[in-house]
C-alpha positions as CSV (number, residue, x, y, z in Angstrom):
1,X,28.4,151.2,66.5
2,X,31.8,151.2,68.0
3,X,35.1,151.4,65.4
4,X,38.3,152.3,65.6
5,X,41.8,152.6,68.0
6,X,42.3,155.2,70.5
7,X,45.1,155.6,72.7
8,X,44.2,157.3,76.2
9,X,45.9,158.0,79.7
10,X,44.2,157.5,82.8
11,X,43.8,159.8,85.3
12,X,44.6,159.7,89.0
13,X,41.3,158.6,89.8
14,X,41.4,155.6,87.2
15,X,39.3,157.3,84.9
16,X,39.4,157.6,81.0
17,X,37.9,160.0,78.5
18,X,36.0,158.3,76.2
19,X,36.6,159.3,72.4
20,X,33.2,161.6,71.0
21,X,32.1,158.9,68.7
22,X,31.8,156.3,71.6
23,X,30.0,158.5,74.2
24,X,26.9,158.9,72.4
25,X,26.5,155.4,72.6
26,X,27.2,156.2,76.4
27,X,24.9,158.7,77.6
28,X,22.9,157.1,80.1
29,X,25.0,154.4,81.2
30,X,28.0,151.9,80.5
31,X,28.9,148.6,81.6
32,X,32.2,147.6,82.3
33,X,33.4,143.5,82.0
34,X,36.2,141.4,82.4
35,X,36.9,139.6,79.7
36,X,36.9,135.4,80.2
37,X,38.7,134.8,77.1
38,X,41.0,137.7,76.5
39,X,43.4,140.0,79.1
40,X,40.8,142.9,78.2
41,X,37.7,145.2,79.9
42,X,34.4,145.2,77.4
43,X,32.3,148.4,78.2
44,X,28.9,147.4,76.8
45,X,26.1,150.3,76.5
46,X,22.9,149.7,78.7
47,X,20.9,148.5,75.3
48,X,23.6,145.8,74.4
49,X,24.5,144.3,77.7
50,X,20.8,143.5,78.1
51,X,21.3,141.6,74.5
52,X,24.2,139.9,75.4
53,X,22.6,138.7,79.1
54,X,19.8,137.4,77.2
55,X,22.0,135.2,74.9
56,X,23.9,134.2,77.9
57,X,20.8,133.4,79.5
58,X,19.9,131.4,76.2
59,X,23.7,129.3,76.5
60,X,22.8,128.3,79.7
61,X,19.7,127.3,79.5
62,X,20.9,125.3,76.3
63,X,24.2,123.8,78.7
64,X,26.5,125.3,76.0
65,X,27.3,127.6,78.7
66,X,28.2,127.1,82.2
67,X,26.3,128.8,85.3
68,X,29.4,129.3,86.8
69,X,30.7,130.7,83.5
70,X,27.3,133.1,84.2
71,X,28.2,133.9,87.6
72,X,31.9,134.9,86.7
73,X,30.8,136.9,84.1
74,X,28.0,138.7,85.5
75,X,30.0,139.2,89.0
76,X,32.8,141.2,87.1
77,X,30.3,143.8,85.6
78,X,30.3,147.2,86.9
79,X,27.9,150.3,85.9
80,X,30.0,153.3,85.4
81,X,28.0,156.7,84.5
82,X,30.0,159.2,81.7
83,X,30.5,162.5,83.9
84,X,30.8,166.2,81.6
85,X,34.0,165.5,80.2
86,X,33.4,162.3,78.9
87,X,35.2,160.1,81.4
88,X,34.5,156.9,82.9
89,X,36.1,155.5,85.7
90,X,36.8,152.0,85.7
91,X,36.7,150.2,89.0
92,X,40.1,149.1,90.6
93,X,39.2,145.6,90.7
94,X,38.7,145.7,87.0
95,X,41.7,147.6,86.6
96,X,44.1,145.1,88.4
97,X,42.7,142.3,87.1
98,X,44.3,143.3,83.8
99,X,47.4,145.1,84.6
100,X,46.1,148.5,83.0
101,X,47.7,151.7,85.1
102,X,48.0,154.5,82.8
103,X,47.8,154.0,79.3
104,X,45.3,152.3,77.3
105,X,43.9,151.6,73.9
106,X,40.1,151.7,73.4
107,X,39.3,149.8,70.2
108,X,35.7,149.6,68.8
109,X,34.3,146.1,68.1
110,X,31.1,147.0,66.8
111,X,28.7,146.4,69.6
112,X,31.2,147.1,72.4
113,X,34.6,148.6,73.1
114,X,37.2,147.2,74.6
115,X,40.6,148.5,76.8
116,X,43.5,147.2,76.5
117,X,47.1,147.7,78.2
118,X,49.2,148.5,75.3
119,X,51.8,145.9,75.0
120,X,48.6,143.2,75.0
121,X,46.9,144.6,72.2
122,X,50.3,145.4,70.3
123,X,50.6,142.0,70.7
124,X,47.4,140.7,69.3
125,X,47.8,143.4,66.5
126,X,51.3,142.0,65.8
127,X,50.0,138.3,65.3
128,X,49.1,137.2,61.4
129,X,45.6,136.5,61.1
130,X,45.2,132.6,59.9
131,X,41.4,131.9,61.2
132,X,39.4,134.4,59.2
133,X,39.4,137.1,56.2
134,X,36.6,139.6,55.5
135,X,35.4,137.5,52.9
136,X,33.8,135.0,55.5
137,X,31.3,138.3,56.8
138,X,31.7,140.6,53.9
């Protein structure tokens, strides 16, 4: 399970240590997406991303999901390996696409994480929550 906020710097090489609690969900692999709804990267471990391509698999099927929604989505994903230290590198492309240079914030969202640049997820952070409360899933 993935929880919590972590602030990193990324290398020169556009790599990123990973916090201890989130590589042992990243051993063997990670798998790095653009977001379609949010200016943020998901890194999925190789157990989820197979769940969440079969549910996507399921949307479209059921046309409550585009194929071209599919292709997007599965086009932006990149498999990263976690080196000694802990670090990933995220691809360029990925990189640009949302702005992030040096720092980040890795968040946990229990069956992913996500990086963000920080002034985005200030941003959604500083934004009063009207849609849900923890009594909806608690």
């Amino acid at each position: 399970m993935f929880t919590g906020e972590h602030e990193r710097l990324l290398d020169e090489k556009g790599r990123l240590v990973l916090p201890p609690n989130f590589r042992r969900h990243l051993q063997d692999a990670a798998f790095i997406a653009k977001s379609l709804e949010a200016p943020c990267l998901m890194v999925y471990s190789a157990e989820e991303i197979e769940k969440v391509a079969e549910r996507l698999i399921e949307q479209v099927q059921g046309k409550k999901v585009t194929a071209d929604a599919q292709r997007r989505w599965s086009a932006s994903i990149s498999e990263v390996k976690t080196d000694t230290q802990g670090r990933i590198a995220i691809p360029t492309k990925l990189r640009d696409e949302i702005g992030l240079e040096r720092e980040a914030v890795l968040i946990g969202v229990i069956n992913r994480l996500e990086i963000w640049i920080p002034n985005e997820w200030n941003r959604i952070e500083g934004e009063p929550e009207s849609e849900l409360t923890e009594s909806v899933w608690l």
